[in-house]
C-alpha positions in Angstrom: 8.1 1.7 23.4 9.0 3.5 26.5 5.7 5.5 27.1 2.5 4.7 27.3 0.4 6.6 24.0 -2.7 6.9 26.2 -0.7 9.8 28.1 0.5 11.5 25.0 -1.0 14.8 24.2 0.1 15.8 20.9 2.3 13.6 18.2 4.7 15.5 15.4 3.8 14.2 11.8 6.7 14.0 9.2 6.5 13.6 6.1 9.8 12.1 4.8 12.2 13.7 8.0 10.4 17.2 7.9 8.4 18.1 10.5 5.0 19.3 9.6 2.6 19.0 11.4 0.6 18.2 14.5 -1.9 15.3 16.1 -3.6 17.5 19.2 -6.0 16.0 21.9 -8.5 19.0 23.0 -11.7 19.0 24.9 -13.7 18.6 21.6 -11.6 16.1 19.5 -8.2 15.7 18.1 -7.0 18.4 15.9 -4.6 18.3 12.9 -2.5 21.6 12.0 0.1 22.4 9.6 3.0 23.8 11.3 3.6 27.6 10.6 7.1 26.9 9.3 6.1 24.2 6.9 5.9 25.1 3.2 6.6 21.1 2.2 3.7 18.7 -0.3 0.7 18.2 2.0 0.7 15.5 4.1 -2.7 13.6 2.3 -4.4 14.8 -1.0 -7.6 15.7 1.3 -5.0 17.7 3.9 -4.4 20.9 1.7 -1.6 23.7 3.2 -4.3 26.3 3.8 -7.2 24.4 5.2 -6.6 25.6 8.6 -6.8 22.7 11.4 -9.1 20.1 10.9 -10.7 18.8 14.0 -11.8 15.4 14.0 -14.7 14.5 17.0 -13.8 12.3 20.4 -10.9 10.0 20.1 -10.9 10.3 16.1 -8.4 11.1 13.6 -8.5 12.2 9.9 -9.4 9.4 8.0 -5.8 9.3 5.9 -4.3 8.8 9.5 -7.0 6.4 10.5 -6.0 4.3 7.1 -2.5 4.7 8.0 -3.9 1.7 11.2 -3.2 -2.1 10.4 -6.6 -4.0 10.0 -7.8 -7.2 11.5 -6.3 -9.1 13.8 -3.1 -7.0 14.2 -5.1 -3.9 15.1 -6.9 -6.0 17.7 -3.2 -7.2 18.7 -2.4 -3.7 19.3 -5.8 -2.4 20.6 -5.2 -5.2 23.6 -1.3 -4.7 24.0 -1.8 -1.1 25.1 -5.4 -1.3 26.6 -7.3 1.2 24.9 -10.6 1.5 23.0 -11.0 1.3 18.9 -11.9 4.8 18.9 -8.9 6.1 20.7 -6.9 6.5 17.6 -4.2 8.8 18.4 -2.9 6.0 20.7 -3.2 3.3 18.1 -0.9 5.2 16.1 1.6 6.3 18.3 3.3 2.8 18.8 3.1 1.9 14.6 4.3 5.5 13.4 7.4 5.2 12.7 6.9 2.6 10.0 3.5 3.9 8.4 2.8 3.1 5.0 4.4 5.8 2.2 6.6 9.0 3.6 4.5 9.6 6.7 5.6 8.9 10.0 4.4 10.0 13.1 6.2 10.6 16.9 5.3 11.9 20.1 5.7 15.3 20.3 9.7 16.5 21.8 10.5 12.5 21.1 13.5 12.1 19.1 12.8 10.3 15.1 14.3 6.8 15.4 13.9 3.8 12.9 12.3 0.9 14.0 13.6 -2.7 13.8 11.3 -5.1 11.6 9.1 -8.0 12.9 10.9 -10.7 10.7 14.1 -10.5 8.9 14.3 -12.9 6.0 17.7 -13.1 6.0 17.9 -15.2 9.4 19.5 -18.6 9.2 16.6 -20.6 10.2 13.0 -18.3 9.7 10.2 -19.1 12.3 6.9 -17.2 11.8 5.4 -18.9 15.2 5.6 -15.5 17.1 3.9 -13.1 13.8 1.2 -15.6 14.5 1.3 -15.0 18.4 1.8 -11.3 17.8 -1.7 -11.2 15.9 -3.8 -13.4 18.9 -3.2 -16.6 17.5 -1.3 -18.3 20.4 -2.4 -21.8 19.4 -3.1 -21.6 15.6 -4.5 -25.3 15.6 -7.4 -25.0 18.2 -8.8 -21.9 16.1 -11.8 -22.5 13.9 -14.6 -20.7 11.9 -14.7 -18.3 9.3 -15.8 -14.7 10.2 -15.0 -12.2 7.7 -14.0 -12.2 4.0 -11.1 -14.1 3.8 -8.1 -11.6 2.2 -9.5 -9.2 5.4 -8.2 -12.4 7.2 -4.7 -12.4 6.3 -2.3 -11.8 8.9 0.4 -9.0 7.5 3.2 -7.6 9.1 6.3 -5.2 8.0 9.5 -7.5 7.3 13.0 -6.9 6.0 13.8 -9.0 3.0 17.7 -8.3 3.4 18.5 -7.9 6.8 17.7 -3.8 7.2 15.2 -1.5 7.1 11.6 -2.6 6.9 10.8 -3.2 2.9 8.2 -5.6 2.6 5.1 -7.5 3.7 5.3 -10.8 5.2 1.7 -12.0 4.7 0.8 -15.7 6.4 -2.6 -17.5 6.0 -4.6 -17.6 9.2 -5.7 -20.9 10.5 -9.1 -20.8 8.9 -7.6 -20.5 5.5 -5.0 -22.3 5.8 -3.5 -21.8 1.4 -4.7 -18.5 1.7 -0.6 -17.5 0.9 -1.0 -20.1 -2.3 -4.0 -18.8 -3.5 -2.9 -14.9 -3.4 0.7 -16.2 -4.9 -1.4 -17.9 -7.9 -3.9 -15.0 -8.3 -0.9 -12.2 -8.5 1.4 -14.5 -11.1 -1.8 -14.8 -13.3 -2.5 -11.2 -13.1 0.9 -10.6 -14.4 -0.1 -12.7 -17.3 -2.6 -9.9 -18.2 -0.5 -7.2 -16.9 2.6 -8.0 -18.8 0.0 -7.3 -21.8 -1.5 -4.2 -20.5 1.9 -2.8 -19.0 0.7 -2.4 -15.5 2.4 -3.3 -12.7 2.1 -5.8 -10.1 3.6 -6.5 -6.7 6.4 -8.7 -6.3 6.2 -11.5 -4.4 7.1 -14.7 -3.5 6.1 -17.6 -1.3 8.6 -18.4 1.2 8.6 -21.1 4.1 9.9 -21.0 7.6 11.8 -24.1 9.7 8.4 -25.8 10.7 7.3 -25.6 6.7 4.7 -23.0 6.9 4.6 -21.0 4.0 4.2 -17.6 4.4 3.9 -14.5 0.9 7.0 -11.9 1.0 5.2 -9.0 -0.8 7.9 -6.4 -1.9 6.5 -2.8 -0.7 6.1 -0.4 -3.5 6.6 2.5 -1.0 9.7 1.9 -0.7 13.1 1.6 -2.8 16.6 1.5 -1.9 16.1 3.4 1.9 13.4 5.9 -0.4 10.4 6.2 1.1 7.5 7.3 -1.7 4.3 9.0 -1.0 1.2 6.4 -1.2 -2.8 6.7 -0.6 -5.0 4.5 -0.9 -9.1 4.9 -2.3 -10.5 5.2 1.1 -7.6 8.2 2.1 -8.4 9.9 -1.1 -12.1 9.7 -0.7 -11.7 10.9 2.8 -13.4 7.9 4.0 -12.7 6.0 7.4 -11.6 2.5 6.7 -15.1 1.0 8.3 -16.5 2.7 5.0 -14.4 0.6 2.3 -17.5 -1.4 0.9 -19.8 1.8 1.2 -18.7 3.8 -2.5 -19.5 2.2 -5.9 -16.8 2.0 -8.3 -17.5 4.5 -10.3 -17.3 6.9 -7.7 -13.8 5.5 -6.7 -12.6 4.9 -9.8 -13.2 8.8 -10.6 -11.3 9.7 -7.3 -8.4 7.7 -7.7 -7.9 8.8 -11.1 -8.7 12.2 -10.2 -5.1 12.2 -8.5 -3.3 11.0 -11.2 -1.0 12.2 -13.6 -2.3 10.3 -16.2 -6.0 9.9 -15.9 -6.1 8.1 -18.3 -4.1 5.5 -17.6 -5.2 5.4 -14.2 -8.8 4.1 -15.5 -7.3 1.9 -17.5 -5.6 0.3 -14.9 -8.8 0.1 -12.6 -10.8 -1.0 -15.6 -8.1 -4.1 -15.6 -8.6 -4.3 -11.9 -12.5 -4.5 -11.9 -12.3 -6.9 -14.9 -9.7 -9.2 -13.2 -11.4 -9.6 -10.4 -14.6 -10.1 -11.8 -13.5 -13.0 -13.8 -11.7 -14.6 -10.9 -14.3 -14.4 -8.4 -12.3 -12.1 -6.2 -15.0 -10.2 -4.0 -12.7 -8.0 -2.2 -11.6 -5.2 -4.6 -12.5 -2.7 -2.1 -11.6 1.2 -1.2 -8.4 0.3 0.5 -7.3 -2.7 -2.0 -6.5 0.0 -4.3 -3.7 2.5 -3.7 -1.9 5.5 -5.9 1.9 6.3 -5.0 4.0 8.6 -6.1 7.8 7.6 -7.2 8.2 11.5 -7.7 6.4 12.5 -11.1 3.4 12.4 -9.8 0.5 9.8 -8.2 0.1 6.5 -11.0 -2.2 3.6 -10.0 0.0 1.4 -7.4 1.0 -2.0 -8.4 -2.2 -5.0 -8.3 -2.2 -6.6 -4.8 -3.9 -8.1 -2.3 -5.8 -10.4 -5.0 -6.9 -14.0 -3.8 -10.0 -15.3 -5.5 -13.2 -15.1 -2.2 -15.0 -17.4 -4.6 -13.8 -20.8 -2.9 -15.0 -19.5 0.3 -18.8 -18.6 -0.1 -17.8 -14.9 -1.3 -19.5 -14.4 -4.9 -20.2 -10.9 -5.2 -18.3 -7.9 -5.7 -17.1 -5.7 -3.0 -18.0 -2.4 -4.7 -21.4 -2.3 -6.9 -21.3 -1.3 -10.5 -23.9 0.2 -12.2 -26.0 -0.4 -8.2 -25.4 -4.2 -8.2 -22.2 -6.4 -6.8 -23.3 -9.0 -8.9 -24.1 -9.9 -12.7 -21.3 -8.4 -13.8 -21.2 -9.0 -17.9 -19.2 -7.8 -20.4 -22.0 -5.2 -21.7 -22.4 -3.6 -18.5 -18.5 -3.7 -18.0 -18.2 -1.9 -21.2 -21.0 0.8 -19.8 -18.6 1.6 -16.7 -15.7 2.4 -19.0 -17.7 4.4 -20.8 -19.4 5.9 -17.9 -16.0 7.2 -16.3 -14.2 8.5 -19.4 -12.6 5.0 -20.6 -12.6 5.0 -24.3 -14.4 1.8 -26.0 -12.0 0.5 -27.6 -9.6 0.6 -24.9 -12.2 -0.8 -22.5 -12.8 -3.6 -25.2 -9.1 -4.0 -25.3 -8.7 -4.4 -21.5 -11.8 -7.2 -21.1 -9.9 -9.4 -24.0 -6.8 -9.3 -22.1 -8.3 -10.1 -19.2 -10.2 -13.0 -20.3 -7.3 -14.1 -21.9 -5.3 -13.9 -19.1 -7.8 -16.0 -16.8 -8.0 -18.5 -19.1 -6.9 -21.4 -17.2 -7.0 -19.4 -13.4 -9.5 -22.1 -12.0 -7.5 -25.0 -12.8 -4.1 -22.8 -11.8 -5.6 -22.0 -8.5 -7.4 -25.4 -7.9 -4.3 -27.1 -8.0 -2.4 -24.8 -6.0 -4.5 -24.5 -3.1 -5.8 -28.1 -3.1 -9.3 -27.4 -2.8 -11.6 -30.3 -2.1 -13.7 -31.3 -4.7 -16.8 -29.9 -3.6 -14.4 -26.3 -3.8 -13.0 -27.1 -6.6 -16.2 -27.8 -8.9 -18.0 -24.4 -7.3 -15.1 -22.5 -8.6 -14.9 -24.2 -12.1 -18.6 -23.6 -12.7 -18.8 -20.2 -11.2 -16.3 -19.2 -13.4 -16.9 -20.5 -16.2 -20.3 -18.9 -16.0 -18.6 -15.7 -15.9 -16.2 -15.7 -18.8 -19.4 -16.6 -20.5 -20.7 -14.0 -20.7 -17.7 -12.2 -21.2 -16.4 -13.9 -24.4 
C-alpha cells in the first residue's frame, strides 16, 4: 500500500470489475451512492438500486461494508498498522479491499484495480506460519496466556492460496490459548459431513495442514470462490443490516427468517439452519452466531453457504447458545427444537427428520473430538457428560 487510507476521501466499490459505486467522507458521515451509470445486481441485499445514498454517522459505514472487516486479532493488526481508531472504517477497509469476501471489492477512488498477492501460498517448498502469527500481534506466541473471548472468535484466519495463485482459501491457525483449536474445528466439520452427507447440505472443505516447525494450521476452501470466479456472499448480520458488534443480539428465529428470506429455496434454506441449530446444539458449539452463517450465490440465486466455522465452545466454559430460541440460549430439547421449526415454516416431519440425523450423526462426536484434541481429563469428562445430557433429551 502506497497511501495512507486516513487521507483518502472517497473509495470506488466494484462489484465483480464494474464500477458501482461510491464510499464518501462528508461533514456528517460517510455516504454510499450508486453510480448514475450503474444498472448492475446491488451491491448488498439491504443496498437496493433506488434507495438514494445512504449516509452512515461519523467514521461509520454500512453495516454490509463493516462485515466485509476481519474480526479479532487481525482487525486489531490492522487498526495498529495504519494508526487509526475502530470507528474510522473507511480506512480499515481501504488496505483489505481488494480481497473482500464474495464479488465486492473496493479501491481508492482514480486508483487503478490490481489483485493482491496472498498471505501464505501452500504450495511453498517448506510452509512456515510464524509471520500469520506475527501479522495478527502474536510476536512471541509462547509468553501469551489467558482466555478472553469465545474461543472460534479466537482463531486467527487469514486469505491463503492453496495452489500458488490467486487468494482461494482460509488458512485458519489456533491461537496460543487454544492451542487444538485447528483439531477440534477439523473434527467438528468431518462429523458434520456425517449428517450432511444425509441431509445433502454442504460443508466446507478443509483440511489440516502443518508447516516446517509442525504447527498445524486448517486450509478452509473459500466457497466464494471457484476457478478465478468470484460469487456474491452475505452473511446473517449483512442481511439483517446489523453491525458485526450486534451478532449475538437477534434470536434465531428472527435470523433464520432473514436468511431464508433471501433464498431461492426457502425451504431448503430452513432446513439447512434447522440442521445448523440442531448440530450445534448437540455438540455444545455456543457460537452459531449472525456472521457464522452466510448465503452465496453461485449464480441461480442465494442457497445457505456451506457449514463452517464449527468447533465445539463446550471444552472451554462456553455452554450456552449464541442466539436464544424461544428467549433462552440454553435448555435446548428436542420439543422446543421441534416448536422453532414449526414456528418459522419448517414442516414437522422434516424438522423430525433433521433432529434424527443430527443425533445420529453426533453419536460418537465426544469421544471423536476428545481424542483428537487431547483434552485433559477434567475436559474430557465435562464434555462427555454435557453431552450426553443433551442427546438425552433429544432421543
Amino acid at each position: 500500500m502506497t497511501y495512507d487510507p486516513r487521507l483518502v476521501d472517497a473509495a470506488t466499490v466494484y462489484v465483480d470489475a464494474t464500477a458501482a459505486a461510491t464510499l464518501t467522507r462528508t461533514p456528517i458521515g460517510t455516504e454510499f451512492r450508486y453510480r448514475d451509470d450503474y444498472s448492475g445486481r446491488p451491491v448488498a441485499t439491504t443496498l437496493v438500486l433506488d434507495g438514494g445514498p445512504v449516509i452512515s454517522p461519523a467514521g461509520a459505514v454500512p453495516p454490509f461494508f463493516a462485515g466485509l472487516l476481519p474480526e479479532g486479532r487481525r482487525l486489531s493488526a490492522l487498526r495498529r498498522s495504519i494508526k487509526t481508531s475502530a470507528d474510522d472504517e473507511l480506512s480499515l477497509l481501504l488496505p483489505v479491499g481488494a480481497d473482500l469476501v464474495g464479488n465486492i471489492s473496493l479501491f481508492p477512488e482514480g486508483k487503478e484495480r490490481k489483485t493482491v498477492t496472498p498471505a501464505v501460498d501452500m504450495s511453498a517448498r517448506e510452509l512456515d506460519f510464524s509471520h500469520v502469527l506475527t501479522e495478527a500481534g502474536i510476536p512471541d506466541p509462547v509468553s501469551l496466556a489467558g482466555v478472553q473471548d469465545k474461543a472460534s472468535a479466537r482463531t486467527i484466519a487469514i486469505p491463503t492460496s492453496a495452489g500458488g495463485g490467486a487468494s482461494d482459501a482460509i488458512l485458519k491457525i489456533s491461537p496460543p490459548e487454544y492451542p487444538m483449536l485447528v483439531e477440534n474445528e477439523a473434527e467438528s466439520l468431518a462429523c458434520a459431513r456425517i449428517m450432511a452427507a444425509r441431509l445433502r447440505l454442504p460443508v466446507a472443505r478443509a483440511e489440516v495442514v502443518r508447516d516446517v516447525h509442525g504447527r498445524s494450521g486448517l486450509l478452509v476452501g473459500r466457497f466464494d470462490r471457484e476457478r478465478g470466479a468470484r460469487y456474491p456472499v452475505e452473511d446473517a448480520a449483512q442481511i439483517m443490516g446489523i453491525y458485526p458488534a450486534d451478532k449475538y443480539s437477534v434470536d434465531f428465529e428472527e435470523l433464520t427468517l432473514a436468511v431464508a428470506g433471501v433464498c431461492r429455496s426457502p425451504l431448503l434454506a430452513l432446513r439447512s439452519l434447522a440442521a445448523q441449530l440442531a448440530f450445534a446444539w448437540l455438540t455444545g458449539n455456543g457460537d452459531l452466531h449472525a456472521k457464522n452463517i452466510s448465503v452465496v450465490d453461485r449464480g441461480k440465486g442465494f442457497e445457505v453457504a456451506p457449514i463452517y466455522d464449527i468447533p465445539t465452545t463446550a471444552p472451554y466454559g462456553d455452554h450456552s447458545l449464541a442466539l436464544p430460541v424461544a428467549g433462552s440460549s440454553v435448555g435446548l430439547s428436542k420439543k422446543k427444537f421441534l416448536s422453532y421449526c414449526m414456528e418459522v415454516g419448517l414442516p414437522a416431519p422434516v424438522g423430525e427428520a433433521v433432529a434424527q440425523k443430527a443425533v445420529s450423526a453426533t453419536e460418537n462426536y465426544a469421544e471423536r473430538i476428545i481424542a483428537a484434541c487431547s483434552f485433559d481429563p477434567r475436559r474430557a469428562r465435562d464434555l462427555t457428560r454435557i453431552l450426553r445430557s443433551r442427546r438425552r433429551a433429544w432421543e
